[in-house]
C-alpha positions in Angstrom: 103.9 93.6 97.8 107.0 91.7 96.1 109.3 89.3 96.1 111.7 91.1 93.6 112.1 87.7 91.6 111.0 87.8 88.1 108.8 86.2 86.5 109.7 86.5 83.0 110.0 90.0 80.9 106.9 90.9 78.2 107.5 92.7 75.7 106.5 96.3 74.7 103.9 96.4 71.6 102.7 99.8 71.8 103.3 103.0 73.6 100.5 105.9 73.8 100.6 109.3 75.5 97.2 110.2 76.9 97.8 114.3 78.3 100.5 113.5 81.4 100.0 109.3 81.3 101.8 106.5 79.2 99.9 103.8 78.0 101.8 100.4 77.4 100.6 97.5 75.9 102.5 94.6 76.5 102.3 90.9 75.8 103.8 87.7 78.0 102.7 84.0 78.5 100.4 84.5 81.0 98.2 86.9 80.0 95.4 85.2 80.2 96.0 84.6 83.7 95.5 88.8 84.8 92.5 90.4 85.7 92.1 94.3 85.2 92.5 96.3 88.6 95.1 93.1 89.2 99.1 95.1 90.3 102.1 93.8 88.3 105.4 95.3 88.6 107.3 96.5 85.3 111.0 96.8 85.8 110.2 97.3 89.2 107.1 99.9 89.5 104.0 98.3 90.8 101.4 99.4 88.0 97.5 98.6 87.8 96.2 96.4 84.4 93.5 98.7 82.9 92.6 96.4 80.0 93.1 92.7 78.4 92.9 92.3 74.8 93.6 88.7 73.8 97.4 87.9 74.5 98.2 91.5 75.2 97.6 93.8 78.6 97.9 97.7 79.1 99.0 99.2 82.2 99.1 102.9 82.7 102.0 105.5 84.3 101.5 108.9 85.1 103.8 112.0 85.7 104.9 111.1 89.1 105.9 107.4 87.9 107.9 109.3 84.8 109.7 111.0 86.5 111.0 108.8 88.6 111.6 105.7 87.0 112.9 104.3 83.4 109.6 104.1 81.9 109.8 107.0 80.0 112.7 105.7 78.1 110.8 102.5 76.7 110.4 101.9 73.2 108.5 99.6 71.4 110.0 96.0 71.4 111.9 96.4 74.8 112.3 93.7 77.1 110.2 94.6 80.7 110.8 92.9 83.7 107.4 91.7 85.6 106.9 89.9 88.5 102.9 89.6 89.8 101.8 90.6 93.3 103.1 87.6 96.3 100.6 84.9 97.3 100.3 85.3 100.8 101.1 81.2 101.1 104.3 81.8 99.2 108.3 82.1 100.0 110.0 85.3 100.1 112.9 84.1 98.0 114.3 87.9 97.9 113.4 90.9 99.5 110.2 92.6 100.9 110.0 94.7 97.5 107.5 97.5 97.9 106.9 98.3 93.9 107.3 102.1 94.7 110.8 102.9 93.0 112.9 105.6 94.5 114.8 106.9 91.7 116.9 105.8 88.8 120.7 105.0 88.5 122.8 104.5 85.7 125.3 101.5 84.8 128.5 103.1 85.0 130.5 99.8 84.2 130.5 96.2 83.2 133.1 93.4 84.4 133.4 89.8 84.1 133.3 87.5 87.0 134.8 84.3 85.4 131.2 83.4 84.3 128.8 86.0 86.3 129.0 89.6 85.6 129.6 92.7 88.0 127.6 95.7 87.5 128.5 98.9 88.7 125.4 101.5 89.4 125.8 105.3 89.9 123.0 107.2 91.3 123.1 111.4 92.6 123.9 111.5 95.7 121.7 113.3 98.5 122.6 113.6 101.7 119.4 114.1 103.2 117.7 110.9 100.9 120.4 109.5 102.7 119.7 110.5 106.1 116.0 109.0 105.2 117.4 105.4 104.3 118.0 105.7 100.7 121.0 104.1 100.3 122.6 100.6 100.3 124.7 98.7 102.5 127.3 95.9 101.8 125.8 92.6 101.7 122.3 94.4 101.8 119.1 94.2 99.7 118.2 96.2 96.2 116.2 96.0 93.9 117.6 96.9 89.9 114.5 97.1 87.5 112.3 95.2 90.0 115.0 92.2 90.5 116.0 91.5 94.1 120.0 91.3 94.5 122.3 91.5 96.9 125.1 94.8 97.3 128.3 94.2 96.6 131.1 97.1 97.3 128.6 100.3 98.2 129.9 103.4 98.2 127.8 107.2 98.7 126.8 106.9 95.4 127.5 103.6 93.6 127.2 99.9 94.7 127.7 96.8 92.7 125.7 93.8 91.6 126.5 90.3 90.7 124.7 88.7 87.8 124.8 84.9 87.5 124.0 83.3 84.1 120.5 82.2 84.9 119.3 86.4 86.1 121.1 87.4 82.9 119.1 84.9 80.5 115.6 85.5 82.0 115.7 89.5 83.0 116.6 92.4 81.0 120.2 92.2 82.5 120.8 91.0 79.3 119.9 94.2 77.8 121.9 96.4 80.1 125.2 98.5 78.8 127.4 101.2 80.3 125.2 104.2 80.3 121.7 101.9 80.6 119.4 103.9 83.3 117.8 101.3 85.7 115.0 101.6 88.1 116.3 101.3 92.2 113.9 100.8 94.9 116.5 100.9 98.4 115.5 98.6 100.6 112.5 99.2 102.7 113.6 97.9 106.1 116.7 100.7 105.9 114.2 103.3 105.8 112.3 102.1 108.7 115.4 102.4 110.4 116.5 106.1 109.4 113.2 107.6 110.2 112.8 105.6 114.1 116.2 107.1 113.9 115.2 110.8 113.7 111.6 110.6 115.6 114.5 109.6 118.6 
């Protein structure tokens, strides 16, 4: 489980295809600090470290993880959002974040804030993903490319995000343009909710 605050981003240093998988090597400052079987999420998706070599690590996604997530897109020398597994002695600072993302949106527009910045997020709308919690509420928890933040202005399809200086300098935020696609996980106690809702 997660907290949906970042850690820091690593960096990507090499990409592989093995059949359906990815494998990404990636270096940050702690990498001494993992273990192999240890989970970290990257932009969001929890993912397993296979192998340490010196100050790099390689995690590996398959199909399913492709498909629905950003990871695909990476190239080397992106920015990657991690965050390690909670301590059970810790705070939850954001969100109970799962690691397991939904699906992916795309940044649809980019407006200043008088020193933060909104983000506007457009994701296809399903009405029975919907009916099954996935979707976000105003003042409610998501999580962008494994950061916790709270919804601004939801609609069906879109909800917005406000970015203050110090998210922006030490996430990929800074990285993020109209037309970026992002990793969403919806909030976890929503779909709780929605499926009490229909065993009623």
């Amino acid at each position: 489980m997660f907290s949906g605050i970042i850690e820091e981003f690593a960096t990507v240093v090499a990409i592989q295809k093995d059949r359906e998988n990815i494998d990404f090597t990636l270096h940050c400052s702690f990498t001494d600090e993992l273990k192999i079987d240890q989970s970290v999420a990257h932009n969001g998706v929890c993912l397993t470290v296979v192998r340490i070599d010196g100050d790099t690590y390689v995690v590996t996604a398959m199909k399913e993880t492709l498909l629905r997530s950003n990871l695909g897109l990476l190239r080397v020398g992106d920015k990657v959002n991690i965050e390690r597994s909670m301590l059970m002695n810790g705070r939850l600072d954001g969100h109970i974040v799962q690691g397991h993302v939904d699906q992916t949106a795309t940044c649809t527009a980019m407006e200043d804030a008088d020193g933060s910045t909104y983000f506007t997020f457009q994701y296809p709308y399903d009405a029975d993903m919907a009916r099954r919690g996935y979707f976000t509420v105003d003042k409610g928890s998501v999580t962008v490319n494994g950061v916790s933040l709270t919804v601004c202005r939801p609609t069906s399809n879109t909800f917005q995000v406000a970015i203050i200086p110090y998210t922006m300098e030490h996430t990929n935020f800074q990285d993020i343009r109209v037309g970026t696609v992002v990793n969403l996980e919806f909030d976890i106690i929503g779909k709780y909710v929605a499926r009490l809702q229909q065993l009623q």
